[in-house]
N, C-alpha and C positions, 0 to 999 in steps of 0.2 A: 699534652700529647700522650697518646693510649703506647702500652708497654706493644712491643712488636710480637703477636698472638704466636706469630710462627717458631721465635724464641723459644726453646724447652722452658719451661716452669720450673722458679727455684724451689716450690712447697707444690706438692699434691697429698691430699687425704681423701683418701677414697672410702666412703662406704663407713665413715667412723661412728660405732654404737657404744656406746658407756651404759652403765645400770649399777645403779644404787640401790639397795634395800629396799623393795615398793615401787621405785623409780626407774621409767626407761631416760634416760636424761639428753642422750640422743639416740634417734635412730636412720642410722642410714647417711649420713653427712656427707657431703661431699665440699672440700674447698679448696681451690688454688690461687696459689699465690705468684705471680710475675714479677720479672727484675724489671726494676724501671718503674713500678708504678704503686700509686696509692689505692689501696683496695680497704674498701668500708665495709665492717662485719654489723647488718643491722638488724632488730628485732628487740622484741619488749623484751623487759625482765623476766628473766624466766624463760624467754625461749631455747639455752642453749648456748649464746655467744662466749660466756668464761668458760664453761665447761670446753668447746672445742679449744679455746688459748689455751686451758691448761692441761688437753692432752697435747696442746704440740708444741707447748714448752717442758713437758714432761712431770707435769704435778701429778696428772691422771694417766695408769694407764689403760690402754686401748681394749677394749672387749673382743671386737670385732671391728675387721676394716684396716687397711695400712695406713703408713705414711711415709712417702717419699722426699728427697730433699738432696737436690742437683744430681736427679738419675738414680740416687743411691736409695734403696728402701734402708729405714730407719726401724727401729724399735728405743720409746727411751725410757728409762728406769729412773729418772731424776730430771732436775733442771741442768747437771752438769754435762748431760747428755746430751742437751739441747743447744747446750751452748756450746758446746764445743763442734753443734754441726751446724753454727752460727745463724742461729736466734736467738735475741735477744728481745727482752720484755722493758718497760717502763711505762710504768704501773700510774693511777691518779694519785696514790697516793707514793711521794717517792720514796723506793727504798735502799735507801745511803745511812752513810754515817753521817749526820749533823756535828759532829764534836770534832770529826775528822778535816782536815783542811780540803780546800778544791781539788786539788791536785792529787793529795793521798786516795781520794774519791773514786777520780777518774783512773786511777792506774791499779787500785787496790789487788793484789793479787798476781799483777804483771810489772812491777815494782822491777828497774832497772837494778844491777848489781854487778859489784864489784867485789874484792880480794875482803875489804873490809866489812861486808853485806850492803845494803840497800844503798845505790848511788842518789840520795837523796837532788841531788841538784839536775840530776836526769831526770829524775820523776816530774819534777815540777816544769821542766824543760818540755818534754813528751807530755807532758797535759797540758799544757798551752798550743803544744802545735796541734794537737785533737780538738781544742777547742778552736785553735785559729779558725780550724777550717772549719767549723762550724757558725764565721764569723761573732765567736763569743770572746773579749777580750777584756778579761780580769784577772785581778792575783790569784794566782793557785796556790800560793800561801795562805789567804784568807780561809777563816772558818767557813763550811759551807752554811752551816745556818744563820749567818750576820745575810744573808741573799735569799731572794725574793723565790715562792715555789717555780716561778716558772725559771729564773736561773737555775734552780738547783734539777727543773725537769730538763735540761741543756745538757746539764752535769752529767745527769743518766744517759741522754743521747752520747755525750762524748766520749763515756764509759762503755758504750756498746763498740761505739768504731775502735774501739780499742781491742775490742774482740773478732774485727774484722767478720761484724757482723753480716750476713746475707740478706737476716731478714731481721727488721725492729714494728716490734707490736707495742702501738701506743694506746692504749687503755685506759679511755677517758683524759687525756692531758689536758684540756683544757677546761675542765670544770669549773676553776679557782682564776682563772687569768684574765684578767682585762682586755680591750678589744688589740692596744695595742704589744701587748702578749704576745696573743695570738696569731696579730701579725707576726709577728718574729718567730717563732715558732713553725709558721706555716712555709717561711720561707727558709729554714733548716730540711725542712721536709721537701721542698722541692729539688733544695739541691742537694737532697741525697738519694732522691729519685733519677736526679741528672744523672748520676754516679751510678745508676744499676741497682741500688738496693731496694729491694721489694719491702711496703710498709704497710702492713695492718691496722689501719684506724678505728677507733672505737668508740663514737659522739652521741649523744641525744639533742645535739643541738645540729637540726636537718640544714640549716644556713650552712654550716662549717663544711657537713659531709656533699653538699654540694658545691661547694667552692671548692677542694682543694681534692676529692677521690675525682678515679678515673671508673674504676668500677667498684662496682660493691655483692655483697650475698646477703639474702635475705634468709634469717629462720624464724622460725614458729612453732611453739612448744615443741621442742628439739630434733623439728624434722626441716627438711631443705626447702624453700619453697622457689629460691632459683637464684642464679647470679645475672647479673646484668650491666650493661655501660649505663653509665651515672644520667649520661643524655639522652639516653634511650628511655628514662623513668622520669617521669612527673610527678612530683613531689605527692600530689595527691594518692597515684595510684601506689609510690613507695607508703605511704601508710596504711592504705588497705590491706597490701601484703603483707606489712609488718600485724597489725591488729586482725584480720581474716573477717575485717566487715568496712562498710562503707563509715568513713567517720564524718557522720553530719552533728555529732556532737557538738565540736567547736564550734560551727554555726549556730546552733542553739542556744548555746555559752554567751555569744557575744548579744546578743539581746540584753542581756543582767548588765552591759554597759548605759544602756539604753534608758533606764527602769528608773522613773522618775521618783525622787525621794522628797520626803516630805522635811525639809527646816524649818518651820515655823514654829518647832515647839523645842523644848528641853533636849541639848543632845546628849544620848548615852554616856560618853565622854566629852570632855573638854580641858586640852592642857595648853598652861598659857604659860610663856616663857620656861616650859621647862626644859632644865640646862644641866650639864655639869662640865666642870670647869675640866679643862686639857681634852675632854672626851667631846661634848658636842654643844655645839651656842644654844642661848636658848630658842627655842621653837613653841609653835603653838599649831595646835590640830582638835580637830572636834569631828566625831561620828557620831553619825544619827541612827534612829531605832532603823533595822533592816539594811544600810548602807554598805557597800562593800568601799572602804577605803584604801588608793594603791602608795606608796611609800617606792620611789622612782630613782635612779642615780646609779652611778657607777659605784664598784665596789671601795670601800672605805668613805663612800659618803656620809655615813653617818645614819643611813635608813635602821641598822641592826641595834646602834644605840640608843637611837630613840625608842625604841621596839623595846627594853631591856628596861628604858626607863620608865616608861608608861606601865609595864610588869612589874617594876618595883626588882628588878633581878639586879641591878646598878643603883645606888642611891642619887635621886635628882640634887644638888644644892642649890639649884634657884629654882622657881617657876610654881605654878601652883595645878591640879588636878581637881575636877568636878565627874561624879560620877551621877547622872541623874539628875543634878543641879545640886550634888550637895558636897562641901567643900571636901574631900580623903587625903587621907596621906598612904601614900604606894609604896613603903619602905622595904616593904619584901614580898616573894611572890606569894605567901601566904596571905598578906594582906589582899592582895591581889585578885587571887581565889574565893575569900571571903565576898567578897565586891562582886562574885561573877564575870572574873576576868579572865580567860585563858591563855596559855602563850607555845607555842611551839615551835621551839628553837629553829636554825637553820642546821645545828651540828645534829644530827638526829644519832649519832654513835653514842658522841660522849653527854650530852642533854637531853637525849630521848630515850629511845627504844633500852631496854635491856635484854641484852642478847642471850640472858644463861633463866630468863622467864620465860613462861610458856604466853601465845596472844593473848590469853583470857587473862592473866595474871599483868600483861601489859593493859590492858584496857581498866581491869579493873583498880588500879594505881591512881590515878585521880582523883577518883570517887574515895578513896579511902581517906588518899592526903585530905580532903577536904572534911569530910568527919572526925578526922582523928583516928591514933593508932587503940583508942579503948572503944569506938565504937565499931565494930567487927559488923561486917555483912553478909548476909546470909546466903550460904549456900543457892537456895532456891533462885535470890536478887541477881550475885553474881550470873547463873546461868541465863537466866534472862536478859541482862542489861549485854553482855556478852555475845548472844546471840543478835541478839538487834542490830549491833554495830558491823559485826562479822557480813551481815546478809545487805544491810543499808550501804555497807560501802565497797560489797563484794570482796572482800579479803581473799585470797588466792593461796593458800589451798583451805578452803572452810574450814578448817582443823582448830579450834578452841585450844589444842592441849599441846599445838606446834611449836617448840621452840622459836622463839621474834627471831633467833639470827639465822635461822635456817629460809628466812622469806625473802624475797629478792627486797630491792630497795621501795618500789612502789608500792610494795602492801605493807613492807614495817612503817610508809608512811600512812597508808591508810588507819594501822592500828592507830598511831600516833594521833590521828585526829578522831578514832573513835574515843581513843581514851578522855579526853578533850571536850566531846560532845557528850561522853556521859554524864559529865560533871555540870549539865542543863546551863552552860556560860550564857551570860548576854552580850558579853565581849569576846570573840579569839583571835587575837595574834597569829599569824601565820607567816614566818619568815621561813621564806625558799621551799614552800612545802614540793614543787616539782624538782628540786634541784638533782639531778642526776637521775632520772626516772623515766621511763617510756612513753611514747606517744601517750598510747592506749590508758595508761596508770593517770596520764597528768589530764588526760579527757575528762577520767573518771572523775578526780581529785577534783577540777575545776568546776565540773557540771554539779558535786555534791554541794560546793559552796555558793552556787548559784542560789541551787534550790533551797538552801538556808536563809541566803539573807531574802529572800523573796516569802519568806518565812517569817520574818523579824531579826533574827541572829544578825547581829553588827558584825564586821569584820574589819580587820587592819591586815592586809594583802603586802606581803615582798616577793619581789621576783625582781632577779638579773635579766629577765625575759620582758621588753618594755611590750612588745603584742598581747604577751599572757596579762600586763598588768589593764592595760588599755582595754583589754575583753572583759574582763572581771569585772573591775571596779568603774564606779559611777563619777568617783574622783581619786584626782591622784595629786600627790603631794610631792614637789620636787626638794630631791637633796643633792645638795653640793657641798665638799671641802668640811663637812661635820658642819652643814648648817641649813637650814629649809630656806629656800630662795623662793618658794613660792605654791601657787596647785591652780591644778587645770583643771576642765570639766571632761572627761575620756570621749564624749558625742563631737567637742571641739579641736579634738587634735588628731595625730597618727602616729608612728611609730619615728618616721623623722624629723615633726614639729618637735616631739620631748627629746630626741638627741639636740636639736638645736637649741632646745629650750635650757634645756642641762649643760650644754656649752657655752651658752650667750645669754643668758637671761638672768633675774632676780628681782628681790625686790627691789633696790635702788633704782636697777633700769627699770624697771613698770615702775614709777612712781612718776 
């Protein structure tokens, strides 16, 4: 049910322009926000979306342009300004105390008191009723990090109602959650929608933002391009808008599912029974020269470990590895490297990218690990090898000399895989390379690895995304409970045979 239009608006920003050094980073914005309902802020990286949250949570402020909030025009000089004209943020990644108990969490800073100071047995009292009503019931005595992130994203929510929030901006929550998470989560959300509170959603996953918004805004490089009812848009044309062209890409993408591979000869890889004990059973997988192969399963299946083992980033203690047809040992990911193998994490903060390097100094990291630190690369090579990757995989803003943390998350991943491609692998690993990334970024991303292995480049594909895996790859390898139950051919299945296949299937049953 759509928020009642006629309702004043608890949020209006009219006209909101920010400018950075070189950068107009919005111009002209306009958003509002309704009690009662779910409103999705969408657009690629890069177009705008954190910048508007954090001028109306008060991290940036405003150039030009207002912002209003129940009638009253605002100006905020901080987040303390924000929230005390009740907005509240919860962020993907959350920001609590983990050391802190539930309770201390949820009330920090509004801590009940007495003659003696802090009524401690209030506290934990009043965080439980915060969280009653968010149907979350657990110790508030508990540490909060002995709980799961989407608990502890709950946490965050019940520490907003406690601020007698008007309005809660969720900011990617659901990146890391499972399906049945999200259900619960989604149903927090709507009964605080029941309740009058206007809620700022913020997803790269179009399923979600279609399920649970009422309306949404579109931006694009940091200009308005219009808001709309959720049913009034077709998932189609919400990506045109978001990207400012037609995306017949992933249509062309799913062909590489198609693309018939040749087994008959020696695979690139081949691992058999490889295992380590308490992390994952043994498994066996074999890629072929050109083959994009998909690694399928719910999170904590075990697709990230076997990924780590075939890298040699975990040591295997059973199973054996052929690269070629000739027998390796993958001990580390240097060995790895040596072999022609590349890996690129799913945590791209703390295993990828570095943030205080310039792109060119990311890209060219590979290349160097793989020669060693005495054998120095030339000037000339760097700007070469540098450019190639930058223009091959469109890096956004073409800048060589950009600090990697200054780039939205889709092109730190793009470096991430030129760096990768420099180092001429015949194997890469690729776990989660779209994870948290834009339509437009994962088109790219995917259509680059098309064209590789349609090249030769073997690939080992992860994705939480079972469509993205099924488009890619030629096969796909099921994981369940840290163990391979089995692989499909992607021509022979869909998106609900591999949920079924991952809930009800394995080898014992197919035998």
């Amino acid at each position: 049910m759509y928020a009642d239009t006629a309702v004043p608006p608890v949020v209006e920003m009219r006209d909101i322009t920010i400018r950075f050094p070189g950068v107009l980073a919005l111009d002209g914005v306009h958003l509002t926000l309704r009690p009662g309902e779910v409103h999705s802020l969408m657009g690629e990286n890069g177009a705008g979306k954190s910048t508007i949250i954090k001028a109306l949570t008060g991290v940036y402020a405003v150039d030009e342009g207002t912002i209003t909030v129940a009638g009253k025009r605002r100006e905020f000089h901080g987040t303390a300004d924000a929230q005390d004209a009740g907005i509240s943020t919860v962020y993907q990644e959350v920001n609590l105390c983990t050391n802190l108990s539930v309770g201390e969490n949820v009330m920090l800073g509004h801590e009940p008191r007495s003659a003696r100071g802090i009524d401690w047995k209030k506290v934990h009292a009043e965080a439980a009723r915060h969280l009653g009503a968010l149907g979350l019931d657990i110790d508030t005595r508990s540490t909060l990090a002995s709980h799961s992130i989407a608990i502890q994203q709950l946490v965050a929510i019940g520490r907003a109602m406690v601020l007698d929030s008007k309005v809660l901006i969720l900011d990617e929550p659901t990146s890391s959650l499972d399906r049945d998470e999200v259900a619960q989560l989604f149903q927090v959300m709507r009964d605080l929608r029941a309740k009058g509170v206007a809620i700022l959603f913020v997803s790269h996953f179009l399923d979600q933002i279609y399920e649970i918004s009422d309306r949404l805004t579109v931006l694009r490089n940091g200009t308005l391009v219009g808001e709309y009812l959720v049913s009034d848009l077709p998932r189609g044309e919400l990506v045109s808008k978001m990207i400012g062209r037609e995306l017949d890409d992933l249509t062309a993408i799913a062909s590489s599912a198609e693309r018939d591979i040749d087994r008959t000869g020696t695979p690139v890889l081949r691992a058999q029974g490889i295992g380590r004990r308490g992390v994952l059973e043994p498994a066996d997988i074999e890629v072929y020269d050109g083959e994009v192969v998909g690694l399928a399963g719910l999170l904590g299946s075990g697709r990230t470990e076997l990924a780590r083992l075939l890298y040699g980033a975990d040591r295997a203690d059973s199973g054996t590895i052929e690269i070629d047809g000739t027998p390796t040992k993958l001990t580390t990911p240097r060995n790895a490297i040596d072999q022609r193998i590349a890996f690129s994490s799913e945590n791209r903060r703390l295993e990828g990218i570095i943030g205080d390097l310039t792109v060119a100094e990311n890209i060219i990291l590979g290349i160097q690990a793989k020669r060693g630190a005495l054998r120095k690369i030339s000037k000339a090579e760097q700007d070469a090898v540098v450019e190639e990757y930058i223009t091959a995989l469109g890096v956004r803003p073409a800048d060589p000399n950009v600090l990697a943390r200054n780039l939205s998350g889709g092109n730190q991943q793009k470096v991430l895989l030129g760096r990768w491609l420099a180092t001429a692998p015949e194997l890469i690993i690729l776990d989660e390379p779209t994870r948290g990334i834009d339509v437009g970024a994962k088109a790219d991303i995917q259509k680059k690895v098309a064209e590789l292995s349609a090249q030769g480049l073997s690939v080992i594909f992860i994705s939480s995304e079972l469509d993205e895996v099924l488009r890619i790859a030629q096969r796909v390898y099921v994981m369940r409970d840290r163990r391979e139950i089995g692989d499909l051919a992607s021509r022979d299945t869909d998106a609900d045979g591999l949920i079924d296949y991952i809930a009800n299937s394995g080898r014992e049953s197919a035998a």
